[in-house]
C-alpha positions in Angstrom: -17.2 11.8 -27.0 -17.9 12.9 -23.2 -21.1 13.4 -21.8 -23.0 13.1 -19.3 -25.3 11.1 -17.2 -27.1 10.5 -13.8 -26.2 7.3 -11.7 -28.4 7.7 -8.8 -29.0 11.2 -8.5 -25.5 12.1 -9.1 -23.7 13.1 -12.2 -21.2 11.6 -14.0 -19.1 12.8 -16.8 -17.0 10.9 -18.3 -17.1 8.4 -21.8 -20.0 6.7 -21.7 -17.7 3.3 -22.9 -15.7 3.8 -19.5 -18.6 5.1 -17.2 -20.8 2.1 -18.2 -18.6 -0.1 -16.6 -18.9 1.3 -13.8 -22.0 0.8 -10.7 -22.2 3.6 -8.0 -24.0 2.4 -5.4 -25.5 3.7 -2.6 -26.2 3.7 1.2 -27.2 5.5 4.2 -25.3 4.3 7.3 -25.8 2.7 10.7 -29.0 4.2 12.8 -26.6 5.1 15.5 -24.8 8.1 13.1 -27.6 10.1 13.7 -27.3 10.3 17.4 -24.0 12.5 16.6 -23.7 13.5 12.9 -26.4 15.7 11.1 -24.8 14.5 7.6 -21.6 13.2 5.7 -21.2 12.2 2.5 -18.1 9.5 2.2 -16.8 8.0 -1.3 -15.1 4.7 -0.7 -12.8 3.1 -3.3 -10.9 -0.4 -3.4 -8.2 -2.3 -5.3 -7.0 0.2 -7.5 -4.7 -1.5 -9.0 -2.9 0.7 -10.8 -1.0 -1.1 -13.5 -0.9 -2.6 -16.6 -3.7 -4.6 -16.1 -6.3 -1.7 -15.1 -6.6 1.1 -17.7 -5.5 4.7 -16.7 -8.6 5.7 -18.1 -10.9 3.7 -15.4 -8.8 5.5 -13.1 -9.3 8.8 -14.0 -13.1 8.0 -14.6 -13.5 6.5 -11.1 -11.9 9.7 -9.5 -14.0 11.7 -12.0 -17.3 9.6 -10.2 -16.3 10.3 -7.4 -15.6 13.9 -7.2 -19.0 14.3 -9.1 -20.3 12.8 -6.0 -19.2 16.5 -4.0 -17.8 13.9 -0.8 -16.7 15.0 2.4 -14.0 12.6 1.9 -12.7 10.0 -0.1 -11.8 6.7 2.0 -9.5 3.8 -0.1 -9.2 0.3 1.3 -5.8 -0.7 0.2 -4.5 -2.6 -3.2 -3.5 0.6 -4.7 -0.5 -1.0 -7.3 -0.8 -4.5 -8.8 2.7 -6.5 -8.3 4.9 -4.0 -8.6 6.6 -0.4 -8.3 6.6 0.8 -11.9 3.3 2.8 -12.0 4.0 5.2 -8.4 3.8 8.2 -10.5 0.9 7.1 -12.3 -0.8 6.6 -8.8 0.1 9.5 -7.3 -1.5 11.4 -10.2 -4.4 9.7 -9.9 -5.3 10.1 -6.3 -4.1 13.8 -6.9 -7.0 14.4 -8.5 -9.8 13.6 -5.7 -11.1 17.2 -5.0 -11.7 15.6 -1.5 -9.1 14.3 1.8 -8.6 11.3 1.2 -7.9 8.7 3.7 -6.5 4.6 3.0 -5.4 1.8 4.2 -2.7 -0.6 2.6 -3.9 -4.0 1.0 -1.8 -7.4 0.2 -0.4 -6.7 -3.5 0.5 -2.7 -1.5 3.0 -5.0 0.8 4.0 -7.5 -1.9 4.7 -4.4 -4.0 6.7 -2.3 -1.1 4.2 -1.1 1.3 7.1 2.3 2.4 7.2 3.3 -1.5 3.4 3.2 -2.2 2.7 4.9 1.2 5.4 7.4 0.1 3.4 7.8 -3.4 0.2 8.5 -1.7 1.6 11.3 0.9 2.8 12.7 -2.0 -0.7 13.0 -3.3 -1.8 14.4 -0.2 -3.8 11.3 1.1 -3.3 10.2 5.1 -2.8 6.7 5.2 -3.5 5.3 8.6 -1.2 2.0 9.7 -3.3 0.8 12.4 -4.3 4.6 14.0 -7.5 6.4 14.3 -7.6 10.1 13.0 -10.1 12.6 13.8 -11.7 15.2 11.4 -14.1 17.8 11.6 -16.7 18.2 9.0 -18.9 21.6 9.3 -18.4 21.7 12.8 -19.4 17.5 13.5 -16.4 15.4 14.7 -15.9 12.3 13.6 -12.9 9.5 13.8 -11.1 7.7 10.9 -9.8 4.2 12.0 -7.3 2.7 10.2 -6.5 -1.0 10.2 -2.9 -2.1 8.2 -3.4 -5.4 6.2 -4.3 -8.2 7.9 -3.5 -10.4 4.9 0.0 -10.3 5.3 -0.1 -9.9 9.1 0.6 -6.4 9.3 -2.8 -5.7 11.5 -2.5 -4.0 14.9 -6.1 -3.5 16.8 -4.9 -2.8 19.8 -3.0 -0.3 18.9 -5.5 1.2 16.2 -7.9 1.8 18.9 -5.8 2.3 21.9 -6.6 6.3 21.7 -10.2 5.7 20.1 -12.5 8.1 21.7 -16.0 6.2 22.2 -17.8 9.1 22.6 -17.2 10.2 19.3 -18.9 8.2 15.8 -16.1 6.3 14.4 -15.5 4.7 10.4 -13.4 2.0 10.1 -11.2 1.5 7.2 -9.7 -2.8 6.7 -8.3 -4.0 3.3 -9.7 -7.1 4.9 -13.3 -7.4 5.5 -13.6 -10.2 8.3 -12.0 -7.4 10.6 -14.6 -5.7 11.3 -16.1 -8.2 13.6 -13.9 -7.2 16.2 -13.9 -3.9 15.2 -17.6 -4.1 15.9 -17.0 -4.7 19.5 -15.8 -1.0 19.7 -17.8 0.7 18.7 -17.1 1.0 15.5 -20.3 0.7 13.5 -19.1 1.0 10.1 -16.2 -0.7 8.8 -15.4 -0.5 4.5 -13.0 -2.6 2.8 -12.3 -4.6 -0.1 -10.1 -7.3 -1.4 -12.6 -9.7 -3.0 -13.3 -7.7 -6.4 -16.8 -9.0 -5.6 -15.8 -12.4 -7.4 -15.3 -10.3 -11.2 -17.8 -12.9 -12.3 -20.8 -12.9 -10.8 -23.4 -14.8 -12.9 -24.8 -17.8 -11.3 -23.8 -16.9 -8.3 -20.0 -18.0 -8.6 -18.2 -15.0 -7.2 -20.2 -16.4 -4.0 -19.0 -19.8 -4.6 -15.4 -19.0 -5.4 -14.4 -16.3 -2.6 -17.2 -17.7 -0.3 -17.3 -21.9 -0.3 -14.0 -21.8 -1.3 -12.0 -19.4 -0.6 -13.4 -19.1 2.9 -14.4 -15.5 3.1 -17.3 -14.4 5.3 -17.9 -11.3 3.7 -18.0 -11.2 -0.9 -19.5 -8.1 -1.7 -22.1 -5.5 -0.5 -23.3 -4.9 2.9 -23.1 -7.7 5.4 -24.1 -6.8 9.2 -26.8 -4.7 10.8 -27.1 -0.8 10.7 -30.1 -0.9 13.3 -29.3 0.4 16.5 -31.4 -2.2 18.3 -29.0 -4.9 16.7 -25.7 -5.3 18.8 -23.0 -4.9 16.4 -22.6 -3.6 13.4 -22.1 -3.6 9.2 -19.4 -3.5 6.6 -19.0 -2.9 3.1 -17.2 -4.6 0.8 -16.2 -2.9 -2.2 -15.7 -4.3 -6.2 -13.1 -2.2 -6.7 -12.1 -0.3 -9.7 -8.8 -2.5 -11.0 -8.0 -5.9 -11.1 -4.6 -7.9 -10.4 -4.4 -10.4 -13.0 -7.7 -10.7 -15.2 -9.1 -7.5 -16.5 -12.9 -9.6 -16.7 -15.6 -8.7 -14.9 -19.0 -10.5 -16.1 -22.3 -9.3 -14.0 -23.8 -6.7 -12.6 -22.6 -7.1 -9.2 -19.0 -7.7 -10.6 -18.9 -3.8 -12.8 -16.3 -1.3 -11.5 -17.4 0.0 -8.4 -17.7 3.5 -6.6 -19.9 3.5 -3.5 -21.3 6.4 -2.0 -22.3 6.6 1.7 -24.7 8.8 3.6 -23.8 9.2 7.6 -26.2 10.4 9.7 -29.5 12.4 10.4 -30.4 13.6 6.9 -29.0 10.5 5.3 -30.9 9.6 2.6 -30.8 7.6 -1.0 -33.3 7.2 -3.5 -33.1 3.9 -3.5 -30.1 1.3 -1.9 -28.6 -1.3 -4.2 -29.4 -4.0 -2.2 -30.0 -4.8 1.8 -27.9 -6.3 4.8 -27.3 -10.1 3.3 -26.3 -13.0 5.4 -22.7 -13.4 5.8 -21.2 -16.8 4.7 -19.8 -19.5 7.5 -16.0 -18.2 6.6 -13.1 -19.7 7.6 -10.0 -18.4 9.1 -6.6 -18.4 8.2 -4.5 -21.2 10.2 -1.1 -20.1 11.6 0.6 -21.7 9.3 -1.2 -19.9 6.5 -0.7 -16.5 7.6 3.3 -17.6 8.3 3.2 -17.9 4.7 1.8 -14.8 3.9 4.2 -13.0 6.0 7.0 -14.6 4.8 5.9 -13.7 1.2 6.2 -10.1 2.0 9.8 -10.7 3.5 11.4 -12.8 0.6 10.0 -10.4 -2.2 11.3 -6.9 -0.1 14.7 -9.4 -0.3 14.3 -9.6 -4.4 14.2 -5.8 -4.4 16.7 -4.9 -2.0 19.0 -7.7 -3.4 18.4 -5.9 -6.8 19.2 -2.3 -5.7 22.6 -3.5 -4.8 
């Protein structure tokens, strides 16, 4: 049976069995967004995943969160498929269905996959994806820019060119599959950078999603806020997202680890009842070596050879 309920001051519809799995979580953003923007209301949503793995039904009910939220527009930090190219259609009917633009970024599994198909299966749906470019929109009259930074997991990154035509005068969101970006990202000028790629852990009791992707995977940033949104702190903040599928396990154990749509408030009359949780310190992290990210690139190269070896 649907029904409906209210997850922060927004409603959801939706079955309840789906929607509880789900946390919408809240922020206002960095201090400086008010200097420019009187309000904006952005949805972000990570790791898809569409696939066998992830339920269609999470998908829908995520988009169905998210267009309850009434969003200025949607933003989606990469990992839209799982490991493969059989479920296009079923993405492209799911991002069809935001009632808002929607702007993304690729992730890892997007480039293992075939990062030209799933980019072709989101244009189809009407969604800009931004390889390593900064867009600008106008919301009631306020400008603001879109950056978007390709994956740097498999090497396909490019900040110089994503902010060679970056207009400093103007506020600017950053979009990275990859969290640890937005250090430098930081350094101009953009103040808010949301990504993804963790899954926050999928189990977070005891604190393990925060030993496994922190200690020992190396990542500086888990899940949630990291950074500073205060204008009298130089730098900046980033968000990283739960997601709403999962690659190989469907488990997630904790609150922190539930399905995840985030809502964020840009600007002078941003406001939220209450935040989910505050800036947190970011781990020591620890960065790819060369060799490592050889690796990774190389992945992407021999399995585009599989497929085009198999199209033969």
């Amino acid at each position: 049976m649907y029904t409906r309920a209210v997850f922060n001051g927004i409603s959801l519809p939706g079955k309840r069995s789906i929607r509880d799995k789900f946390a919408v979580r809240q922020f206002v953003g960095p201090e400086l967004y008010r200097d420019t923007l009187d309000h904006v209301r952005v949805v972000h949503l990570t790791d898809m995943h569409v696939g066998r793995v992830t339920p269609m039904e999470a998908q829908f009910a995520a988009v169905d969160i998210a267009n309850a939220a009434k969003p200025d527009f949607v933003a989606i930090t990469g990992d839209f498929v799982c490991h493969s190219q059989k479920f296009l259609h079923e993405l492209t009917a799911v991002i069809e269905k935001i009632d808002a633009p929607v702007f993304a970024v690729l992730g890892n599994h997007d480039y293992w996959s075939g990062a030209d198909e799933v980019r072709a299966a989101l244009r189809k749906a009407n969604a800009l994806v931004l390889d390593n470019m900064v867009t600008t929109i106008t919301v009631r009259g306020q400008k603001l820019q879109i950056l978007g930074l390709d994956d740097a997991y498999t090497g396909h990154a490019d900040r110089a060119r994503a902010v060679k035509n970056l207009d400093r005068s103007l506020p600017t969101l950053g979009l990275s599959h990859i969290a640890e970006e937005a250090d430098a990202l930081w350094e101009h000028d953009v103040h808010l950078v949301l990504s993804g790629h963790t899954h926050a852990g999928q189990i977070t009791i005891a604190k393990l999603h925060e030993i496994a992707i922190g200690k020992v995977a190396g990542h500086k940033y888990v899940h949630g806020l990291y950074g500073s949104r205060d204008r009298a702190t130089p730098g900046g903040s980033v968000y990283v997202g739960a997601g709403v599928g999962a690659a190989v396990m469907p488990l997630r154990i904790g609150d922190r680890a539930k399905r995840e749509v985030t809502v964020f408030e840009l600007g002078q009359r941003a406001f939220v009842d209450a935040e989910h949780h505050d800036e947190q310190p970011a781990f020591e992290g620890r960065k790819p070596t060369e060799e490592l990210k050889a690796k990774r690139h190389e992945k992407v190269q021999q399995l585009q050879a599989k497929r085009d070896a198999k199209s033969k």
